[in-house]
C-alpha positions in Angstrom: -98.2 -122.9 74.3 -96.9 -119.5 75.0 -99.5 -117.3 77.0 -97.7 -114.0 77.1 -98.8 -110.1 76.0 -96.3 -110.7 72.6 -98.1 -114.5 72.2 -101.7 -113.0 72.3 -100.9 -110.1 70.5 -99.5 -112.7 67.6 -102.1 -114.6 67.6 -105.0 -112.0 66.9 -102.9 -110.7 63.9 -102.9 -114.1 62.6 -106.7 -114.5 63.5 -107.4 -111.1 61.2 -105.0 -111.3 58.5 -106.8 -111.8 55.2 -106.2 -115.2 54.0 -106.3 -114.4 50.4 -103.8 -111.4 50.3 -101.7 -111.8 54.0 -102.2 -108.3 54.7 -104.2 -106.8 57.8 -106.7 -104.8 56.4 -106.6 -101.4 58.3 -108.8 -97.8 57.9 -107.9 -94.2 58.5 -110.0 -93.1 61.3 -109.3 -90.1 60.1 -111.6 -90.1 56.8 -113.4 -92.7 54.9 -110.8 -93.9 52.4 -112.3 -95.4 49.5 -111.3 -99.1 48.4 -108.5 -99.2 46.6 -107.1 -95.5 46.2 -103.5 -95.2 47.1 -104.8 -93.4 50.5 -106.9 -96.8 51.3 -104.0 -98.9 50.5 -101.5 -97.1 52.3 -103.4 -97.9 55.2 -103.3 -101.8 55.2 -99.6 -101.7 53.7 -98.8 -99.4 56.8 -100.7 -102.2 59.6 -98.8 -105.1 57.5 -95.6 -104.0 58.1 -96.3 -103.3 61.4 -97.4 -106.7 61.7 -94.7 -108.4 60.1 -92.1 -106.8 62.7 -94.4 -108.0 65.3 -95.0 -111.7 64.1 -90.4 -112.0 63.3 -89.7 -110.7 66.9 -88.3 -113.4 69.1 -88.6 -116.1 66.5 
């Protein structure tokens, strides 16, 4: 098993992606964003993608 900075960070997104939906939940720490507004949302669609381009490198 890989034990590099790219293999760690890998394996935490996997550790707290949600199960049910596949997305990383993420807040604004800018303001309180209530559940499910398009503000909220934008959020966790903003730390998936993120996380998809992390978890495709070098496979």
């Amino acid at each position: 098993m890989a034990t590099g900075p790219l293999d760690k960070a890998k394996r935490w997104l996997i550790a707290h992606q949600d199960k049910a939906s596949g997305a990383i939940p993420a807040k604004s720490i800018n303001k309180d964003r209530q559940t499910g507004t398009d503000a909220y949302l934008f959020m966790t669609d903003h730390a998936t993608g993120i996380a998809a381009l992390v978890l495709r490198s070098g496979s």
